[in-house]
Phi, psi and omega in degrees: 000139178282308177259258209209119141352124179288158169261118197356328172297308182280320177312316167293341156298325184252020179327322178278320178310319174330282164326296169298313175305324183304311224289355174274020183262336207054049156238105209260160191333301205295322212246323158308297180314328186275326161323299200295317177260336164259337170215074226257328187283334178264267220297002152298303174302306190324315217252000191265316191276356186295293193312337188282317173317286154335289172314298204300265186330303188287308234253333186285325181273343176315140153258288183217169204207143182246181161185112155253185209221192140299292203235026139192169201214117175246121189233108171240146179254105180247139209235182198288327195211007180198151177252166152219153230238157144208129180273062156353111163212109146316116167274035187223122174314304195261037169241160204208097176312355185252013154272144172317317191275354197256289164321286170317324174297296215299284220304292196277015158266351206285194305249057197244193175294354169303335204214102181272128173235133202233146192225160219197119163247119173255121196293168175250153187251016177205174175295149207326286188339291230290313204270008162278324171304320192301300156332340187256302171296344194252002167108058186221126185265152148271154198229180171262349158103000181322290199295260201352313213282303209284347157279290147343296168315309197293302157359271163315333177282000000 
């Protein structure tokens, strides 16, 4: 496998696809169920290659991705060969970004001596998808680039 298995959840969510990769397989319920209880090691590659297929499609559509922290927000914008980074660090101990009251300080804080802020480009050194997937497994989300996009503007004037 290239990325991660989907989870019982995303498979079910995704059910109809499911369906549709078997049958561009020839392979119809009946010929699943049987796979699944007589050959339990292929239909295992079946869900390895569906899922890879998946990963493939959502990280090839990424634009931007958050990750927050307690006492940081990591906002990335990602482009065909390079991410670019901006970086959040509370310096006040007892706010904590993964609360509502945590956002509201930031808000009313971004440009004070409270908040070192570091901005950032990284060529990717590995293949795009593969280091946007990475960036995902350590708790990094996709996002629609809002925060990122409304900083960056502030950022650039």
């Amino acid at each position: 496998m290239k990325y991660a298995r989907l989870t019982k959840e995303q498979f079910d969510e995704l059910h109809a696809e499911f369906a549709s990769f078997l049958a561009t397989q020839a392979i119809d319920r009946k010929e699943w169920e049987e796979l699944k209880t007589n050959k339990p090691e292929v239909a295992e590659q079946e869900l390895d290659v569906f899922s890879d297929l998946i990963w493939e499609g959502v990280l090839s559509r990424a634009e931007y991705l958050e990750h927050f922290s307690k006492s940081h927000i990591f906002l990335f914008h990602c482009f065909d060969t390079y991410i670019q980074s901006i970086v959040l660090k509370s310096l006040s101990l007892d706010v904590d970004f993964l609360t509502k009251e945590g956002l509201q300080w930031l808000s009313d804080n971004m440009f004070t001596e409270n908040i070192e802020m570091k901005v950032g480009k990284k060529v990717f050194t590995e293949e795009r998808n593969f280091s946007i997937f990475e960036l995902i497994k350590q708790g990094a989300f996709l996002s629609d680039g809002q925060l990122f996009n409304q900083i960056n503007t502030i950022i650039e004037s």
